[in-house]
C-alpha positions as CSV (number, residue, x, y, z in Angstrom):
1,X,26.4,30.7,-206.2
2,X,23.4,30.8,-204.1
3,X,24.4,30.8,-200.0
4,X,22.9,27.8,-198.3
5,X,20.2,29.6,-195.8
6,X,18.6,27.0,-193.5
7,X,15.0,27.2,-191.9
8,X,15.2,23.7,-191.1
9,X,14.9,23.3,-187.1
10,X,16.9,20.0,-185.7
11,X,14.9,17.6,-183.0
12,X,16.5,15.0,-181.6
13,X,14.4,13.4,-180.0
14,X,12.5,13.6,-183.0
15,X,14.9,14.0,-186.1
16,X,13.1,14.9,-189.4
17,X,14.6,15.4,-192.9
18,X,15.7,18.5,-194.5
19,X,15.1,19.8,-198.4
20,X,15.6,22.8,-200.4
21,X,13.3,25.1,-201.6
22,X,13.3,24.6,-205.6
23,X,12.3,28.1,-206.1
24,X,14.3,30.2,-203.4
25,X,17.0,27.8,-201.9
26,X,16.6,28.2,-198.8
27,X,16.5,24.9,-196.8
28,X,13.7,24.0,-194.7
29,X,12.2,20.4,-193.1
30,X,10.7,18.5,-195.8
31,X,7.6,18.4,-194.1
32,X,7.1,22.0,-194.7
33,X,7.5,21.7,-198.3
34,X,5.0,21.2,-201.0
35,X,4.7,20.6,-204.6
36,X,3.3,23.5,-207.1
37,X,0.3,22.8,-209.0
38,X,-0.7,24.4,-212.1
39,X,-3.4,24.2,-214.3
40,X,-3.9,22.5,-217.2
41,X,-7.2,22.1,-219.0
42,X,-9.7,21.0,-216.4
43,X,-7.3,19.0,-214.1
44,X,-4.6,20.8,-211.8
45,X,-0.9,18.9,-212.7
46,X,1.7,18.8,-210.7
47,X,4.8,20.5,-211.4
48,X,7.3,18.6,-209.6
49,X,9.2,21.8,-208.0
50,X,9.1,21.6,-204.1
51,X,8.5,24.4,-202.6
52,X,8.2,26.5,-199.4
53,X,5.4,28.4,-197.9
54,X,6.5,31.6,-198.8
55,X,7.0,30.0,-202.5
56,X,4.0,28.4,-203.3
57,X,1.9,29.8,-205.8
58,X,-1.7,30.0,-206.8
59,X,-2.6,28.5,-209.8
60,X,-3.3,30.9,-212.7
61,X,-6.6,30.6,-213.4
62,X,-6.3,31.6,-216.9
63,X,-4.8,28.3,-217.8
64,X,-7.7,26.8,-216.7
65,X,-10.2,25.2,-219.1
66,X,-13.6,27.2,-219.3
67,X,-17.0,24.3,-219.4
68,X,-19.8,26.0,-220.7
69,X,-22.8,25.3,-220.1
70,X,-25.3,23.3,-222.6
71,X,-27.8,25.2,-225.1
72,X,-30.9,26.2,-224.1
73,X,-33.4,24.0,-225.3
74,X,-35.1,24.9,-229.2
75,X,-38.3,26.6,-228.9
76,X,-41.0,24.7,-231.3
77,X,-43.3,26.3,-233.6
78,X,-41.6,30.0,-233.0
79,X,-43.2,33.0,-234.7
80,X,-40.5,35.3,-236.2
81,X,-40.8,38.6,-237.4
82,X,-40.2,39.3,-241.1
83,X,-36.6,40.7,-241.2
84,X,-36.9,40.0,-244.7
85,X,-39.0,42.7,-246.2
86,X,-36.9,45.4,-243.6
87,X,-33.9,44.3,-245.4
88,X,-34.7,44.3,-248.6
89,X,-33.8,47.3,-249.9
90,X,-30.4,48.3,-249.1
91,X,-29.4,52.1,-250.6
92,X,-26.3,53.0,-252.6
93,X,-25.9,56.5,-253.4
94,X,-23.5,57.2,-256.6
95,X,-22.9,60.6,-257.7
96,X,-21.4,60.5,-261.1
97,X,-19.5,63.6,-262.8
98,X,-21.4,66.8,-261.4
99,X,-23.5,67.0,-258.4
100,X,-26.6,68.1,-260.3
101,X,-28.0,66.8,-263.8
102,X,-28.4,69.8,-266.4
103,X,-31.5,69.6,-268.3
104,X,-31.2,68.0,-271.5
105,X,-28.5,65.5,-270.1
106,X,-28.6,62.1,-270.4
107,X,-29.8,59.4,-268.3
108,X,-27.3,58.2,-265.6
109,X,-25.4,62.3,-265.7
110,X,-26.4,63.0,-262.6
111,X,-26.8,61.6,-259.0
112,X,-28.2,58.3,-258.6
113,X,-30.1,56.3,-256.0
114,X,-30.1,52.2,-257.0
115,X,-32.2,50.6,-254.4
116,X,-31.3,46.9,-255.0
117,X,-32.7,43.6,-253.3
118,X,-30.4,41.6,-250.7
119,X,-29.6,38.8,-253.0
120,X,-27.9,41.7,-255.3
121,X,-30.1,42.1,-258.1
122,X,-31.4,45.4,-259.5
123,X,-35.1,45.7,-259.3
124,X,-34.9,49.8,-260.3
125,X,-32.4,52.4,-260.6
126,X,-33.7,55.9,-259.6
127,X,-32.4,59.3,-260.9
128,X,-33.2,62.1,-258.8
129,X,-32.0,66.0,-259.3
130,X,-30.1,67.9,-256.2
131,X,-31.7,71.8,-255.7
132,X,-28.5,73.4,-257.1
């Protein structure tokens, strides 16, 4: 059981109410109490838990909402480079069986170097020989 600590000054000549603090119990005028706001989405909400000076929080602003701001407008009749032809000839290096193709061997025995277009297809395979 919490013990009932008071804050709370008496005026007679002015006589004001008393509340407890929701978060650390102690008990103070109810003037000096506040609600906690939090926030949620773009608005802060109330929490409904009074709350003294010492208890109030900030509001996390990690709950908070981020705007951002609009798109830039489009730039019309833009001249792009060609990205295309850099790209089109992505490498793949295979190295079948041994690392070097004997003479006399068949095609496809040794190391190979398939350059091939972006869309996937095969315009040539390559064979090479590694200095052995």
């Amino acid at each position: 059981m919490r013990s009932q600590m008071t804050r709370a000054r008496v005026d007679p000549q002015n006589p004001s109410a008393w509340a407890e603090c929701d978060h650390c119990g102690f008990w103070f005028n109810l003037r000096n109490l506040a609600f906690q706001y939090e926030w949620a989405g773009t608005h802060l909400y109330n929490t409904g838990s009074f709350r003294c000076p010492k208890c109030i929080d900030v509001p996390q602003e990690q709950l908070r909402t981020i705007i951002l701001p609009p798109d830039p407008p489009p730039i019309y009749n833009a001249r792009v480079p060609n990205f295309a032809y850099e790209e089109q000839t992505p490498m793949i290096a295979e190295t079948p069986g041994t690392s070097s193709r004997a003479p006399g061997q068949p095609w496809g025995y040794g190391p190979e170097l398939i350059l091939c277009m972006q869309d996937g297809e095969t315009p040539f395979l390559m064979q090479y020989r590694s200095s052995s």
